[in-house]
ZAPA-608547 format. One record per residue: residue in one letter; x, y, z of N, C-alpha, C in turn. Coordinates in steps of 0.05 Angstrom, whole numbers, plus 5000, padded with zeros to 4 digits. Last residue first. Example, Ala and Ser with C-alpha at 12.3 -4.5 7.8 and 13.67 -1.06 7.14 Angstrom:
BEGIN
s525749555142527349795143525850015157/a526448865156524649105156526449345156/
END
This chain:
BEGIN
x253630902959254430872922256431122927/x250630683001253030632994253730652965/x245230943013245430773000248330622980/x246731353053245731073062246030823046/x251931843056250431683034249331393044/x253332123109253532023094250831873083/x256032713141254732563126255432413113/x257333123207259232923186256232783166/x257333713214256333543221257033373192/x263634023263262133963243259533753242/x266433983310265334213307263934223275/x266133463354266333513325264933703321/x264533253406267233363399268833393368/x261032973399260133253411263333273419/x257432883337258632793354260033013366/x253032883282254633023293255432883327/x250932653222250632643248253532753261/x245632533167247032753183247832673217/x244932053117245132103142245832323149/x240332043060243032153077243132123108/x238431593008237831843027240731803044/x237232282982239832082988240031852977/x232332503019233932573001236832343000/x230532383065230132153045231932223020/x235532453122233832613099233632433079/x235532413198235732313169234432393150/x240232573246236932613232238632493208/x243632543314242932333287240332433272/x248732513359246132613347245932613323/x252632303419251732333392249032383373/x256131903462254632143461253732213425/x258031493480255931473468253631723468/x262831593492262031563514257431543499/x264231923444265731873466263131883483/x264331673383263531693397264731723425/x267031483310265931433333265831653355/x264731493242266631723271265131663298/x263630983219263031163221264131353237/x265730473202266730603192265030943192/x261530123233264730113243265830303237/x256730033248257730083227259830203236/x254029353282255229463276255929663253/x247429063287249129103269251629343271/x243128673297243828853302246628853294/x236828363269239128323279240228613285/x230628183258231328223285233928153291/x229828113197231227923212231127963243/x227028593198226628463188227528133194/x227729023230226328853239225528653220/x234829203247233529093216231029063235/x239729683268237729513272236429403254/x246029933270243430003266241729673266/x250230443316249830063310246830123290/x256830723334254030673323253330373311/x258630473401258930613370256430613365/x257230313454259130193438258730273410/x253130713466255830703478258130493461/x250230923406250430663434253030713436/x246031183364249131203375248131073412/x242330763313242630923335245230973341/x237830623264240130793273239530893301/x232530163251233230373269237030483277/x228230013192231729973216230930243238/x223429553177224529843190227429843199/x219229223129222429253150221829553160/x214329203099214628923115216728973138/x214929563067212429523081212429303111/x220729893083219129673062216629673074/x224030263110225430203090223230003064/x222530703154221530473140222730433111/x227130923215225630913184224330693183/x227831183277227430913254226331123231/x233931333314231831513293230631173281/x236331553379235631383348233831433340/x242631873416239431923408239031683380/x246231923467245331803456242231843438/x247532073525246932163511246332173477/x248331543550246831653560244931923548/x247231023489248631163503247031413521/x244130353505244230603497245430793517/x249529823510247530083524247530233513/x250729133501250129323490248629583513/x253028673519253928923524253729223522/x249328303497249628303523251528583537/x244828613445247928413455248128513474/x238328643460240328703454243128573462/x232128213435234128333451236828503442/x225728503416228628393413230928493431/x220428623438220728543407224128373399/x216228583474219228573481219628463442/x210429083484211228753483213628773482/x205129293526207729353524208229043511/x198529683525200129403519203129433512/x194929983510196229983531196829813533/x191029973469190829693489192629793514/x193230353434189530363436189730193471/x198430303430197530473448194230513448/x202329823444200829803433199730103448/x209529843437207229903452205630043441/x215029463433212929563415211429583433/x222129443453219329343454217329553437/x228629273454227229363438223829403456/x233529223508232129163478230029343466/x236529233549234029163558231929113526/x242429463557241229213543238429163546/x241229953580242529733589241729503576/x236230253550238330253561239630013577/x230930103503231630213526234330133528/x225630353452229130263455230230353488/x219730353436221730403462224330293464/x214930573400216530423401218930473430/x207630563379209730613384211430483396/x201430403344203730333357206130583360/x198030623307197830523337199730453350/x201630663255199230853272198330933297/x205630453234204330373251203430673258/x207230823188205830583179204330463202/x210531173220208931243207207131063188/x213230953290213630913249210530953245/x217631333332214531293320215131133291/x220331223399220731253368217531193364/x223331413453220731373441220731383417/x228631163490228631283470225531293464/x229631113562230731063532230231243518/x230630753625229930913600230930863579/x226730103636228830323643228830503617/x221629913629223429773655225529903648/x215430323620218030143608219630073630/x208930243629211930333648213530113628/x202130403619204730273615207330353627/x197630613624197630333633200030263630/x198731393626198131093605198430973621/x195331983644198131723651196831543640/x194732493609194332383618196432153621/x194033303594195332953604194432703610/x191333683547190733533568193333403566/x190233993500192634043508191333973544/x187433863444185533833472187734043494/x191033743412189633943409187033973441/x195033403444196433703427193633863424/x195133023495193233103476194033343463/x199932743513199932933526197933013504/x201932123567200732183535199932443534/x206931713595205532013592203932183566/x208831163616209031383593206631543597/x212831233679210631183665210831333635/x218231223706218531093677215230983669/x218231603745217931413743216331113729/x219632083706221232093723220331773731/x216131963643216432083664219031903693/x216931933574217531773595217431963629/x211232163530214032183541214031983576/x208032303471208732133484211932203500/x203432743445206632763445206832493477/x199032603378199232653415203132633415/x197732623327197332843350197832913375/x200132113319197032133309196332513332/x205432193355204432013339201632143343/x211732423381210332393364209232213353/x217132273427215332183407212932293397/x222632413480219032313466219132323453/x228532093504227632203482224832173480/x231732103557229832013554228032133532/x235132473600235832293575233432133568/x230032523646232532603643233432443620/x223432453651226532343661227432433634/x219433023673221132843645223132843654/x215233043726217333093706218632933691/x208833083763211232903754213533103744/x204133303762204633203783208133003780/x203733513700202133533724203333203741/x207233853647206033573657205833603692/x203934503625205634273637205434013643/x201234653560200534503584203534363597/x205935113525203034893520203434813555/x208035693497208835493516205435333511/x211535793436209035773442208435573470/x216336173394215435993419212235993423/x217736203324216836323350215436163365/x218936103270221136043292219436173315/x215936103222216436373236218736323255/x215935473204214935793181216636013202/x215535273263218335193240218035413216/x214735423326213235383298215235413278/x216135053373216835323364216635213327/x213734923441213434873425214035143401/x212634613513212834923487213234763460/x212834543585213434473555212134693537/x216234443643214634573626215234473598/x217934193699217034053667215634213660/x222734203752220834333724220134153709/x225133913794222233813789221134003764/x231033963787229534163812225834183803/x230433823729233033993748230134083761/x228933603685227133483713229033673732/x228134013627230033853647228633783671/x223134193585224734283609226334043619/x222834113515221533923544224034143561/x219734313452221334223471221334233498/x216734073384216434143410219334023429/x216834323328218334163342217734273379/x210434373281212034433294213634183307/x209034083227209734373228211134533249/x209233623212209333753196209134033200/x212533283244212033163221210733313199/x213333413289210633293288210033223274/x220333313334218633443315216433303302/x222333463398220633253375219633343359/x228933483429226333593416225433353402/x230633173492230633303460229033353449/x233733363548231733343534231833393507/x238433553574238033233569235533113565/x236834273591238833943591237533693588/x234134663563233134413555234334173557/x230935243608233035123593232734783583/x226635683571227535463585230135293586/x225035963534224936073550225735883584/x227935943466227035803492226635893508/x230836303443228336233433226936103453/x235636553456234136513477230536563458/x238236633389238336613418236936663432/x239536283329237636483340237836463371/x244036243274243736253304240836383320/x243935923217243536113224243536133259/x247435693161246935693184245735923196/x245435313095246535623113245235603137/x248734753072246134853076247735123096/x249934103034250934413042248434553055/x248033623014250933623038251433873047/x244233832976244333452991245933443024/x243434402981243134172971243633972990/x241934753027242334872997242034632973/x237534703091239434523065239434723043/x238735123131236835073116238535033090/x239135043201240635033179239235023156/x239235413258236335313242239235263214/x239535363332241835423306239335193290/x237435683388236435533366239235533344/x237735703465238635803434238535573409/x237035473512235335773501235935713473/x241935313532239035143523236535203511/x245435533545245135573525242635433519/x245535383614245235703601245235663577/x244634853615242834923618242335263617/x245234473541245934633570244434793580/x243634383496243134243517242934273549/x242334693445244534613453242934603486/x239134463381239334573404242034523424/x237334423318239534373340238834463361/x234834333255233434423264235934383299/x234834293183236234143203236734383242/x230334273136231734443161233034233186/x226634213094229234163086231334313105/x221634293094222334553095225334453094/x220633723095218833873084220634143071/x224433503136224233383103222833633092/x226733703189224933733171224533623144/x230133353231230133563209227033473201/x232833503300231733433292230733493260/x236333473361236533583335234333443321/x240533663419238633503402237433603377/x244433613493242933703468241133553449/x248833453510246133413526243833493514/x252833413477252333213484249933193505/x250334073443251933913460250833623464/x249634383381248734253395250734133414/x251734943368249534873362247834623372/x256635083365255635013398252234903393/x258534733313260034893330258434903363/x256634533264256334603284256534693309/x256734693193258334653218256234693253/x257134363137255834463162255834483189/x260534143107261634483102258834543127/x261733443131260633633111260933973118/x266332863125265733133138264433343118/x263132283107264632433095264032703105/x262731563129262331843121263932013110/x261330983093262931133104262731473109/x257830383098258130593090259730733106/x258129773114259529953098259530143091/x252629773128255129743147256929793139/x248529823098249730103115251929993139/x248329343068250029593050251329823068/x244429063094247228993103249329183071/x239629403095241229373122244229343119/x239629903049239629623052241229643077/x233830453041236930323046236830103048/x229430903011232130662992234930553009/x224930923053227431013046228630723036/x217831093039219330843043222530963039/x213831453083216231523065217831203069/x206931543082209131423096210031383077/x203332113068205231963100206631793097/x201132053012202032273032203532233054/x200231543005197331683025199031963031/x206531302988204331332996202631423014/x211131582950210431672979207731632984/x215531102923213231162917211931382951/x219030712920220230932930217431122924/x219330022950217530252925219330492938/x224329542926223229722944221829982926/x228328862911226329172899224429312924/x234928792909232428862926231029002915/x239728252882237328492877235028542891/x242828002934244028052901242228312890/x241127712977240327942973242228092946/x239827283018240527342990239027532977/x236527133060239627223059240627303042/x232726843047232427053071234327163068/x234726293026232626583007231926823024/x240826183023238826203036236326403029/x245926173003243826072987241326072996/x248326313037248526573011246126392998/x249025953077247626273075247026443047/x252625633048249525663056247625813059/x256525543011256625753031253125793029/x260624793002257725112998257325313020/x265624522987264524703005263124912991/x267223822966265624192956264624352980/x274223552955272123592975270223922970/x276322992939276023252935274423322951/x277622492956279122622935279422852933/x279122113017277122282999280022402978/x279021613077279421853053277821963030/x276521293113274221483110276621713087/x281421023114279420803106277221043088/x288121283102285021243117283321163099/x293720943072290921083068288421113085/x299521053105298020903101294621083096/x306121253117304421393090301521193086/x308620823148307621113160305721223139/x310520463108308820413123306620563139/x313720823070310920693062308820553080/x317120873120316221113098313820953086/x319320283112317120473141316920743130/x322020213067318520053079317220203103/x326020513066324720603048321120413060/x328520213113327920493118326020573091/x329319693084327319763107327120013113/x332819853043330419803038328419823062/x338120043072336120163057333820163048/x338919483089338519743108336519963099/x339519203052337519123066336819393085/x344719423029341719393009339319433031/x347719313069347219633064344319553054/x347018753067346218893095346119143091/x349618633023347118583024346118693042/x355518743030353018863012350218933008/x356218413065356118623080355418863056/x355117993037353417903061353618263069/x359517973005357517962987354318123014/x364117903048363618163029360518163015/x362617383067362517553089362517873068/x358816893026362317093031360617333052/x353816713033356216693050358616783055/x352116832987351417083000352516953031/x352216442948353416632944353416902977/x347416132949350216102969352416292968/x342016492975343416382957346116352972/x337816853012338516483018339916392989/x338917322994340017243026339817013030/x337017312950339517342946341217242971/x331717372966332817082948336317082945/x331217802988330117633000332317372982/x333018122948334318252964334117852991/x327818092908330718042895333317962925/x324018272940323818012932325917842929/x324718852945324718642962324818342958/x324918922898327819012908327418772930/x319318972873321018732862323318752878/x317719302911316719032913318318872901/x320219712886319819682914319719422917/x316919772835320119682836320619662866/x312319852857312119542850315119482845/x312720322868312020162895312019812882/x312320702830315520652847314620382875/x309120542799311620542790314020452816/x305420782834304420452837307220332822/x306521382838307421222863306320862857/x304821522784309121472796308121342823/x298821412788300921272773303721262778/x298221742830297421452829299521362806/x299722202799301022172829300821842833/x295922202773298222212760300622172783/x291222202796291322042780294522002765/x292022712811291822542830291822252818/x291823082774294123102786293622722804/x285623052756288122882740291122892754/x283023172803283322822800285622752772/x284323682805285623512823285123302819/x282823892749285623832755286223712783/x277623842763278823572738281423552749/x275624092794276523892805277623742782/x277624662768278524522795278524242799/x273124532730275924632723278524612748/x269624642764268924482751271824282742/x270025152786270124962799270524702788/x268925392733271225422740272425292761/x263725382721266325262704268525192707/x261925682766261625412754263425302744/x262726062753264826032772263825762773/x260626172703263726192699264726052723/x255326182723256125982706259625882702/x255826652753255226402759255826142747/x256526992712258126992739258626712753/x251726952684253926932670255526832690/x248427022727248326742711250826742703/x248827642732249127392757249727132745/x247127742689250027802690250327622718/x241527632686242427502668246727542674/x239927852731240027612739241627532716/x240728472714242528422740243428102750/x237528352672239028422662241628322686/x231528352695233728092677236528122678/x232028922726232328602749233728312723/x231829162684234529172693234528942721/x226728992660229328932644231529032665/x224229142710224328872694227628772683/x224229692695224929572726225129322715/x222229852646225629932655225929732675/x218129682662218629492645221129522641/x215630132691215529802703217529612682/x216730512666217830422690217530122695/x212630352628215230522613217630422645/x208130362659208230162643211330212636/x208030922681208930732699209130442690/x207131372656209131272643209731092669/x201831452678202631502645205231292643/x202031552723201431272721202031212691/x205032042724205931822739205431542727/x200532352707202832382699204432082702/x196432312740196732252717198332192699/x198632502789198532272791197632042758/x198433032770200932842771200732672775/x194033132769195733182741198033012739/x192133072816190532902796192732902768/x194333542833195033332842193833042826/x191933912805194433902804195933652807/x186833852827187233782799190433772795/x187633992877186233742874186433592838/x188634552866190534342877189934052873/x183334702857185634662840186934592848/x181434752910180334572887182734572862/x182435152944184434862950183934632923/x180635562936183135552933185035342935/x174935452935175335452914179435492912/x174435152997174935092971175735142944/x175935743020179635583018178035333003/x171435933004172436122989175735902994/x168435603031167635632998169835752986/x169335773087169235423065169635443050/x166336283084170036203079170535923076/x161036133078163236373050165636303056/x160035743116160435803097162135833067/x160736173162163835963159162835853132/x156436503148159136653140161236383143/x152636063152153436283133156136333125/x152736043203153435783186154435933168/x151736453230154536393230155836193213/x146436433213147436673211151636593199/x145036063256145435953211146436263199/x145436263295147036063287146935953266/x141336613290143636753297146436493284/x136536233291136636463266140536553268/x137235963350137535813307137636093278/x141236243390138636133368139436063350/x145535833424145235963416142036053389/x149735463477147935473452147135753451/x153335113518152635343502151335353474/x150634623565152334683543151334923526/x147934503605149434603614152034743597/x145133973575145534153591147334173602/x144333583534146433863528146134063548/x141433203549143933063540145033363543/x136533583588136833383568140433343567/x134734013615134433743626136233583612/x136034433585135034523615135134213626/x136534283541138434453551137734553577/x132134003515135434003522137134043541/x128334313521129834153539131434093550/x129034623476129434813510130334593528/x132534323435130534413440131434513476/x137534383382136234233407133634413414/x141834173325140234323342138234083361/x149534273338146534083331144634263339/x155634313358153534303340151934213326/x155434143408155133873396154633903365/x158034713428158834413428158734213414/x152535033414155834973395157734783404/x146434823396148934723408151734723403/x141335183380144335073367145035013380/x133535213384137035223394138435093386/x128835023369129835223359131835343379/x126734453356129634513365129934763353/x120034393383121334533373123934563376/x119333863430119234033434121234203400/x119833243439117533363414116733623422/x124332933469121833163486119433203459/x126932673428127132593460124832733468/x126532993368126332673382125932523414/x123833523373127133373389124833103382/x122033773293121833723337124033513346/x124334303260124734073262123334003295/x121434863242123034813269123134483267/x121435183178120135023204121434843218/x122035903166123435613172121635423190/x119036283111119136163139120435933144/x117836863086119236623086119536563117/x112537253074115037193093115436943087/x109037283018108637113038111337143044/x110337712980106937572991107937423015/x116537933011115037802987112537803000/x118638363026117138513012115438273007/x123338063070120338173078118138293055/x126137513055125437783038122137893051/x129937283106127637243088127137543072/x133437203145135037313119132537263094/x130737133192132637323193133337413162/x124936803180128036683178127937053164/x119636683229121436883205124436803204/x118136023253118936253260119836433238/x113735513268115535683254115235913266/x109835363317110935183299113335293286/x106535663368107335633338109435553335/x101935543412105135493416105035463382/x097436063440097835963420101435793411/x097936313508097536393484098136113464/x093736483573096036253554095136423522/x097937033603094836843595096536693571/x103037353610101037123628099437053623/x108137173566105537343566104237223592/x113437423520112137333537109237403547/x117437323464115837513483114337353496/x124637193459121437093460120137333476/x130037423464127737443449125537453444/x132337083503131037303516129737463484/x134336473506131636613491130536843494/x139436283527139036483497137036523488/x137936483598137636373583139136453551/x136336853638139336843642140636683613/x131236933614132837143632135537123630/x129236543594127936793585130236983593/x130036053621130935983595130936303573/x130236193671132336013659132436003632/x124936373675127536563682129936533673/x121335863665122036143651124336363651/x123035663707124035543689123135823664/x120236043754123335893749124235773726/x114936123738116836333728119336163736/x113235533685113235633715115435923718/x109335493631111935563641111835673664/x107635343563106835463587108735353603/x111635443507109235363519108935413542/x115835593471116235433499114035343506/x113436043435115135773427114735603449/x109636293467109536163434110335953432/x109636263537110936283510109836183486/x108136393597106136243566108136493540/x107036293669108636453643108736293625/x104836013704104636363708106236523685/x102335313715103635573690103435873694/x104134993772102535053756104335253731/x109134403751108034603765107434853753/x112034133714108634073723108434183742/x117134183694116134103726113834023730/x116934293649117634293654118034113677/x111634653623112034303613114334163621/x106534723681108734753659110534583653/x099634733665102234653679104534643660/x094335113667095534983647097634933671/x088334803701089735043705092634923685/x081634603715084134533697086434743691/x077534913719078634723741081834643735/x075335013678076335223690077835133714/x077234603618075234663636077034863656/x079734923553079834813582077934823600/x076534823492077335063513076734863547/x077134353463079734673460078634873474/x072634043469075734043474077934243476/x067234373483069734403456071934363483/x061934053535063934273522066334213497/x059233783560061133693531061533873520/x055934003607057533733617059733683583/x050134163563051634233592053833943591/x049934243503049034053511050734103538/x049934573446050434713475049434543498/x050134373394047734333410047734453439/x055634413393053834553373051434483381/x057634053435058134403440056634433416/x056133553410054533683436055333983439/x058933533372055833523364054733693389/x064633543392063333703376060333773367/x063433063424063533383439062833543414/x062632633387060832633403061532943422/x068132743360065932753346063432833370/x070732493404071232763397069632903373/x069732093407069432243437069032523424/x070931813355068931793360067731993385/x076631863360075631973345073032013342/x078131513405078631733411076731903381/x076830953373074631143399075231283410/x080331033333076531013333075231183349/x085431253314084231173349081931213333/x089131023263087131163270085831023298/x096030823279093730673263091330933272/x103230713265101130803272097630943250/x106930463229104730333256102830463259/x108230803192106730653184105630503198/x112431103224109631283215107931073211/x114230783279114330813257112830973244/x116431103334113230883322113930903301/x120031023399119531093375118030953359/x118531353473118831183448118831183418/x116631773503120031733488120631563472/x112631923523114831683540117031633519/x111132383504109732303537112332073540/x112832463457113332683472112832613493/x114931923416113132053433113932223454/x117332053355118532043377115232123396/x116931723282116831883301116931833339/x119531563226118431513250117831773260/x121631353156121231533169119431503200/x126430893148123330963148122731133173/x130030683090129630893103127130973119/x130229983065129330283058129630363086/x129229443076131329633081131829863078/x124429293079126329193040128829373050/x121029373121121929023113123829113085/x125730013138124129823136123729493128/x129930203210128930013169127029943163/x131830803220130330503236130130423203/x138931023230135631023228135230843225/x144530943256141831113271138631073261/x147330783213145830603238145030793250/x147431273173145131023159145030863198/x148231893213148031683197146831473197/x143432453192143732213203145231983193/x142132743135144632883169145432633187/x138532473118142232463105143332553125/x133332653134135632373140137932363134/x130733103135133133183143134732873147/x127032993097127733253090131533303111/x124332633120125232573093127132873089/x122632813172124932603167125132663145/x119133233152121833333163123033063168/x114732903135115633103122118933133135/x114032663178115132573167116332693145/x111933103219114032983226115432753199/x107233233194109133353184112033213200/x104632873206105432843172107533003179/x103732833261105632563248106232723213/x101233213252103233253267104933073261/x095433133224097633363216100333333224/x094632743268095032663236097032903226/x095932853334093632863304096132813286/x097732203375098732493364096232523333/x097431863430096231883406096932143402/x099731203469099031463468097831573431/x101830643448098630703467097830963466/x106030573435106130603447104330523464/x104430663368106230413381105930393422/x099631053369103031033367102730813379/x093731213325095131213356097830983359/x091731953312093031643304093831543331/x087332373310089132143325089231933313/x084132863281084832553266086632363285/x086833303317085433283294086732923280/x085533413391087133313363085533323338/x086734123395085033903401085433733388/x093534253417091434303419089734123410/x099234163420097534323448095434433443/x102233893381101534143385099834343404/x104733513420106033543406104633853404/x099833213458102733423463104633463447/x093133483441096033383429098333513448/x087733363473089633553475092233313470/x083832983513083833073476085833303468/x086932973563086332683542085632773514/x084733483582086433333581087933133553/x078733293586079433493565083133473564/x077632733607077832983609078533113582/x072132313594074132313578074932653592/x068531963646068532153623071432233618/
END
């Protein structure tokens, strides 16, 4: 015989009505599956599309979760139980016939004691919502729990479905009511929030399930809070929504007259090729014009020398015939003839010595190859100057223009603002050229410059902003709001901080744990996190909003520099010391690669700092100060490059930001009480 058990929904905990029966084998009433589909259709968009199940045309199809083993049934599997529907017909007839032994499913035999849905140990405590309940798991979820709301009861009571929503209009006919979505995992009511995962969950959950041990809160209290974040959503949308048009305005603006640009750009690329041609043509001409005149000089040379070489020939001849005549017995005629002859043989070994190589030539064309090389020729470069996605700034320089550039001392002075142990860094945004000084009693103090224009800007001093000192660490700035700075490894410190660029005020953050920051050894910024070289040359990844550490898979082979390009995302970069070159490190893979070497003499300087840009989609340079001057980098070619005509360096000490404005260099050298600039784009 069928217990009573067995006709009891665990979804609603009572007799079934209409069993369907699940994929599974087990069986839920009809009401319970509808309304479970009711509430898919009502909540699938929260889900994303690979989470839900498909149907045959790919549609959306609503399912459901068994509360006994967890499986999932489609609504449309599931099929009417016969012969559960039939058992349950056959009690109903018999309790209306009062037939002994077939009692109403819905009232427990007395043997049958409720258990709780917990443990399955017996029930001494019966919630609405929760259902029946051992007092330990009651205490957990009633006492120490977020349900101390619920009322409680020791005889079993009725488990309801909805609850009064807090912000319902009590006057109306009918209280407004929310209905409790069920967990997919348990098919227990999620009337709990998870502010962790925010989501909702069920008691389970949170006593057994994926979110235990995680803070939550009710569902009335936590749409409470939805609310109010909400009104303030609503309220920095409605302040951010016009911006969105602003920015629509201009990009309107832009594209308006980007036919008008494009076709300026055109005509001045014809224009630069049509004055090349001219150039070209002339020096054409003019070669051309070269060689005539050396084959007509040469042709005219041929002609006096076949003049003077056939009267040659006839001298000899004459000189020959004269020496077997009889005349040329007088001993006077004979000592005539012997000057003659003298002369003539000295004039024959001059012609003899003067003999034509076989492999001679007329003229000869020397081409300059390189210049003709399509990698090398560089007459007209086009580059966007466009700031795409917001992030990444293409700068207007040409590698081989910034070897020629020259600086020019600018009215900004720096004075102690930074030392050769020091560092600097600017702002594009806020247009701040941002210093520190290095030492370890001034290492405290900020000097903030805030550009007036291109080359001028007002200084300001701020002292013991730092609460640290910052030898032979430099700052990093994030790109858009703060510059973080590093303690010195002096005597194992590594604290770190950070000083907000709007206000200037400190903010210390997480130390690095179990290590310290080697010494000369510039970090990086990228996607949030602050990258740095530790004492044994691991890189060190430091989470900004999490404000965790952790040690990467990677070790550079000596120190250096950490650079970021804002096009590579994933990547960052490592300029190391003693010639050791370049490398790219992959940072999803933890992957180090060797991108290029450096000339055999080459070392970054100890104090020494480099900056990259992106000059193209395709290049980057990198400026740096190296013990042997400043040098800058292409990755385009993978060459390196001297700029000669910049104020050199003692001992490759020197500090370097760059402004797209320009764009410009700024750089100061630590026996220059100024900071010197110059124009990248050599004009």
């Amino acid at each position: 015989m069928t217990s009573s058990q067995d006709t009891i929904c665990t979804l609603c905990f009572e007799t079934f009505k209409n069993p369907l029966l699940l994929k599974c084998g087990h069986n839920l009433c009809e009401p319970c599956i509808k309304r479970a589909e009711e509430l898919f259709f009502a909540l699938k968009t929260l889900e994303p599309p690979s989470k839900r199940k498909q149907d045959g045309d790919g549609s959306c199809a609503p399912s459901v979760s068994c509360p006994l083993c967890g499986k999932v049934s489609l609504v449309s599997e599931c099929k009417p139980n016969i012969t559960l529907r039939n058992i349950l017909s056959l009690r109903q007839n018999a309790a209306e016939l009062e037939l002994p032994g077939l009692g109403a499913a819905s009232a427990p035999e007395a043997s049958e004691k409720p258990v709780c849905g917990f443990c399955k140990k017996p029930a001494t405590v019966f919630c609405a919502f929760c259902g029946p309940l051992c007092q330990a798991d009651s205490d957990m979820l009633h006492v120490k729990g977020p349900l101390r709301s619920h009322e409680l009861s020791t005889s079993p009571v009725e488990v309801v479905k909805t609850i009064k929503d807090a912000v319902g209009d009590a006057d109306a006919d009918e209280p407004h009511k929310m209905v409790l979505p069920l967990c997919k995992d348990h098919g227990k009511p999620m009337e709990l929030f998870c502010s962790k995962c925010e989501t909702l969950v069920c008691s389970h959950c949170i006593l057994v399930g994926d979110h235990k041990g995680h803070e939550c809160s009710g569902v009335v209290q936590a749409f409470e809070k939805t609310n109010q974040r909400i009104e303030t959503l609503m309220k920095e949308i409605k302040e951010k929504a016009p911006e969105c048009q602003e920015l629509l305005k201009d990009y309107e603006r832009l594209a308006a007259g980007a036919d008008e640009e494009q076709k300026r750009a055109n005509d001045e690329i014809r224009e630069a090729f049509t004055q090349f041609r001219a150039i070209v043509d002339e020096c054409q001409a003019q070669c051309e014009r070269e060689v005539k005149d050396i084959f007509g000089s040469f042709q005219e040379f041929v002609k006096s020398r076949s003049v003077s070489l056939h009267s040659l020939s006839d001298e000899c001849a004459l000189v020959l015939k004269s020496v077997d005549s009889s005349a040329a017995k007088n001993d006077l005629i004979r000592y005539t003839l012997f000057k003659s002859m003298k002369n003539l043989v000295e004039h024959l070994a001059v012609i003899s010595s003067a003999k034509v190589p076989e492999d001679a030539t007329i003229c000869s064309v020397s081409v300059n190859k390189p210049m003709l090389a399509k990698d090398k020729f560089s007459l007209v470069k086009v580059r966007s100057t466009f700031r795409r996605g917001g992030r990444v700034l293409f700068y207007d320089i040409d590698f081989d223009t910034v070897q020629r550039t020259r600086n020019v001392t600018s009215e900004i002075r720096a004075g102690n603002g930074t030392s050769h142990d020091g560092g600097a860094i600017f702002d594009p945004t806020r247009r701040i050229i941002l210093s520190v000084s290095g030492n370890f009693n001034n290492g405290r103090n900020l000097k903030v410059t805030r550009m007036t224009d291109e080359t001028h800007g007002d200084t300001t001093l701020m002292n013991d902003v730092i609460p640290f000192g910052t030898h032979g660490q430099y700052p990093v700035f994030d790109g858009s709001r703060y510059t973080y700075f590093f303690q010195s490894e002096d005597g194992g410190n590594n604290r770190l901080g950070r000083v907000d660029m709007d206000t200037m005020t400190f903010e210390a953050l997480a130390s690095l744990p179990t290590s310290s920051y080697r010494e000369f050894c510039r970090p990086c910024h990228q996607n949030g996190h602050i990258y740095a070289i530790d004492r044994d040359l691991n890189i060190r990844d430091f989470d900004v909003e999490a404000g965790t550490w952790r040690t990467m898979g990677v070790t550079v082979p000596r120190p250096g520099c950490l650079l970021t390009d804002p096009s590579e995302p994933n990547n960052i970069y490592a300029l190391c010391i003693d010639g050791r070159g370049l490398f790219r490190i992959d940072i999803a893979e933890e992957r180090i690669e060797h991108i290029s070497d450096s000339p055999s003499n080459f070392s970054l300087g100890a104090n020494g700092e480099a900056v990259l840009v992106r000059v193209s989609p395709s290049e980057f340079l990198i400026f740096t100060c190296l013990s042997a001057g400043w040098h800058v980098y292409t990755s385009e070619g993978q060459r390196w490059a001297a700029i000669p005509n910049w104020r050199q360096t003692r001992n490759g000490s020197g500090h370097l930001v760059i402004s797209p404005e320009g764009p410009r260099a700024f750089y100061h050298v630590d026996d220059s009480d100024r900071w010197e600039t110059v124009n990248l784009r050599g004009d």
